[in-house]
N, C-alpha and C positions, 0 to 999 in steps of 0.2 A: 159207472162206478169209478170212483178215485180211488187211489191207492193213496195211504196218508200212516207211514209207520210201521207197515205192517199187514193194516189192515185196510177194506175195502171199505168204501161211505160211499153211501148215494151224491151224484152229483149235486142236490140242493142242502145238503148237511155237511159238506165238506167247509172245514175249519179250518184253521190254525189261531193261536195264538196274537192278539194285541200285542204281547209284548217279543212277536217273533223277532229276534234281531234283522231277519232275511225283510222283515216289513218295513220294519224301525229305521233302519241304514243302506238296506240292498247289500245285505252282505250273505252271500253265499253265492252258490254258482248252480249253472244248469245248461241244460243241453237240448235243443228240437231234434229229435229223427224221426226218418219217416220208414212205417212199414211198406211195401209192396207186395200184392198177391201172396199173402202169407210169411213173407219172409221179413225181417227190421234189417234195411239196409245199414249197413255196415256199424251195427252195435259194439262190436267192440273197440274199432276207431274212437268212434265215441263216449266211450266208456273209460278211454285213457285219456281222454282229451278231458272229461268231467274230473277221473281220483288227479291228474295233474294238476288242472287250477284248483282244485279245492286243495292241493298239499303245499301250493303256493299262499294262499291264504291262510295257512293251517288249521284249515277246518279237519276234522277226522271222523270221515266217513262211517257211518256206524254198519254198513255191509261190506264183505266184499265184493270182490267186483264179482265174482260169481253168482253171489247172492244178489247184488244189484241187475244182475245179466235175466235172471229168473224172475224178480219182480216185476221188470220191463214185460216180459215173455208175460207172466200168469196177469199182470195189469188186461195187457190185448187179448188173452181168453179169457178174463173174467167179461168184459165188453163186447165180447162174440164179433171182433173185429181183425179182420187181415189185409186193409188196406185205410191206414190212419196217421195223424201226424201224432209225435209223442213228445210229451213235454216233462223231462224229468230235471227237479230241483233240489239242491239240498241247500240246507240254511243254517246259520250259525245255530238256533234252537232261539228257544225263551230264554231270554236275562232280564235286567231290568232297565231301566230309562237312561241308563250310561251306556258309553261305547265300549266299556273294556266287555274282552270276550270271554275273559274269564267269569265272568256273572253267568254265560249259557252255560247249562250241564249236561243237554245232547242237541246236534243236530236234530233238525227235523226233513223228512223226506218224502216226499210226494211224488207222484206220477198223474197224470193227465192224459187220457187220446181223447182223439177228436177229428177235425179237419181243420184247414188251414187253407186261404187264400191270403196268400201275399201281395201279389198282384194278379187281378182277374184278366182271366186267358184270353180273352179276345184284346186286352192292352197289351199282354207280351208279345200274342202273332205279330203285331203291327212294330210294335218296338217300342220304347219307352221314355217318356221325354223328363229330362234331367236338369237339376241346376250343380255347381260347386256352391256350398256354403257356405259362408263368415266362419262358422263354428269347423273348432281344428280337434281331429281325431286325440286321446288323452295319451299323451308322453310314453315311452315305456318304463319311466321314472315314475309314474301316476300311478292311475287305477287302467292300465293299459288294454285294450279288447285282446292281447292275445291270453289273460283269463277271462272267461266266457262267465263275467260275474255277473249278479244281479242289478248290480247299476249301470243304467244305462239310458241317464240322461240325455249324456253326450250325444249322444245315438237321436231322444228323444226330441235335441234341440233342432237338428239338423231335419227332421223330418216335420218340425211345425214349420221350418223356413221351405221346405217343399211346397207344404202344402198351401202357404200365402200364397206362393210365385205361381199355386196353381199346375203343376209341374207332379208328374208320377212318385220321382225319388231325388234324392238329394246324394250328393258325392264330397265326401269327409277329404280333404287333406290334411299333411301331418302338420306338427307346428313347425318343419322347415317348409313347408310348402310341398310338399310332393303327394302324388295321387296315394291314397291310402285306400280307400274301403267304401262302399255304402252304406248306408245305416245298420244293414244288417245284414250286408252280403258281400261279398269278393268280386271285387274287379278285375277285368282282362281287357286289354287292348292288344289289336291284330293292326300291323303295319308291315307291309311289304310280304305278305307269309308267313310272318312271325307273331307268337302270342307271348303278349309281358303281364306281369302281374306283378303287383309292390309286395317285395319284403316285408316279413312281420315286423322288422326292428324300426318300419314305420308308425307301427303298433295296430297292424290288420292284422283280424283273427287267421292263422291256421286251417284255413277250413276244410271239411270231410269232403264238400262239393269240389272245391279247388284242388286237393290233392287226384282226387277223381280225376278229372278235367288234366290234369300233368298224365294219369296213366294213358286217358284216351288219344290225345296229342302225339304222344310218344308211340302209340300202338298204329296210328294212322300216319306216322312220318312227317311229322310238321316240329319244328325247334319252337321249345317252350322254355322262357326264363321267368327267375325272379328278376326284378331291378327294379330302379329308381326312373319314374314318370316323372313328367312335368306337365303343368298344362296345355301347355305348347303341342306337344304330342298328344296330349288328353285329345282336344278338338281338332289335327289332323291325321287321327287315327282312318284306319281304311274302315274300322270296323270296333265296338267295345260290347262289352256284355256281360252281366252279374251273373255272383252265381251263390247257390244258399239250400241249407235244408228246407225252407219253406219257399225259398224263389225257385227252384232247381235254375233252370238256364234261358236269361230273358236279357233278350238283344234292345242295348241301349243306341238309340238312333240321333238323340239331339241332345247336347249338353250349352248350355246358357244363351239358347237363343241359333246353336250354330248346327248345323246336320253334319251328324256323323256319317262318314262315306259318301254315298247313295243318298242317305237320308232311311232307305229299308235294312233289315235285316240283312246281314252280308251271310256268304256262301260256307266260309267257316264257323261262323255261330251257329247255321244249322245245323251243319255235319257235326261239330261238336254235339248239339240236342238230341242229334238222333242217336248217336254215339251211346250219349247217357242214357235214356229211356234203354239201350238193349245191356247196360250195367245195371241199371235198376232192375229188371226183369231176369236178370241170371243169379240162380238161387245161391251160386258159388261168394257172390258177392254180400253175401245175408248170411242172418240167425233163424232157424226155422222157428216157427211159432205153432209148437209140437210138445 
């Protein structure tokens, strides 16, 4: 069952509108979380991370976030599900065939579970092989990834150029060059003990995994920063590794041809995975789904 407004559709009668601007333009925004063992990890992370890009786009949420908090919730017991990925969107609404958004007269709001493979588990044990692509992450002057909108070409471009080279995933720099983000995930590099991660104001999303990933680090005594990569460091890393509500934490081994590390899995990306899997299963860290 879809949640679409309100109310619940079957998944084969779920609709929206032709003229949704969210189809029309990719204008709105949205959010993947995932449940565990009955609990939606960290929902209300989430939850501010969704009214924030939507207040940057001035879309106005037609819930609060309470009321968005419970939709999420009664969506997962309407589907008899406590272990699911969730996919919740809001979108400018119906207007007509122009861009002004003054033509919509409400959002529209949907919720989705389901499951999710990002990348299949037996390619992340091993680690995952990588290109950099031509195509450069969008400006924070743009339609920048740290709103989590619905456009997401950019994203879109860089993963057809994966996929020719044949290659697992693709790795976005900014337009000054510097390491920014995956297509859909947050990058980390490990050199010498230390884990770097680029700043948003290269225009990588904020993410709920990444911030995670900063309390585990810190909890386990390892120096974790933001800064500014280069490729240079990209390919003599000791060790790199994404991270995502749909990737959670999958160890990048070869980027354009070159072996990262080892070439295997390095010793702190697992410690980091195992880390996460015992945040993921600690109810403290969740919404119960109650």
């Amino acid at each position: 069952m879809v949640y679409i407004n309100g109310e619940f559709v079957p998944k084969s009668k779920a609709a929206i509108s032709v003229f949704d601007h969210g189809l029309l333009y990719g204008d709105g925004v949205f959010e993947g979380i995932r449940a565990y063992n009955g609990y939606v990890f960290r929902l209300n992370e989430h939850l501010d991370r969704l009214y924030a890009s939507a207040h940057s786009l001035m879309i106005k949420i037609p819930l609060s976030m309470e009321g968005m908090r419970r939709a999420v919730i009664d969506t997962l017991k309407e589907n008899k599900m406590k272990d699911a990925y969730i996919r919740l969107v809001v979108t400018r609404g119906a207007g007509d065939l122009g861009v002004d958004p003054r033509k919509c007269s409400k959002p529209t709001v949907f919720i989705i579970v389901g499951s999710i493979s990002v990348i299949p588990k037996e390619v992340a044990e091993r680690g995952i092989r990588t290109i950099i692509t031509w195509i450069r992450r969008d400006p924070v002057d743009g339609t920048s990834h740290e709103m989590k909108s619905l456009n997401y070409l950019n994203s879109i471009l860089a993963k057809i150029e994966a996929n020719n080279a044949g290659v697992d995933e693709a790795i976005i720099l900014s337009t000054q060059g510097y390491l920014c983000e995956g297509t859909a995930e947050n990058v980390f590099v490990v050199r010498g003990g230390e884990i770097w991660t680029p700043p948003a104001y290269t225009g990588a999303l904020p993410g709920i995994t990444q911030s995670t990933v900063f309390e585990i680090a810190k909890k386990i005594g390892l120096k974790i920063e933001e800064r500014l990569i280069t490729a240079h460091e990209l390919f003599n890393a000791d060790e790199v590794f994404f991270t995502g509500t749909g990737a959670e934490i999958v160890p990048v081994t070869e980027v354009n041809g070159r072996a990262i590390g080892t070439g295997k899995p390095g010793a702190i990306t697992a410690r980091i995975s195992k880390e996460f899997q015992r945040f993921t299963s600690d109810p403290a860290n969740g919404v119960p789904i109650a």
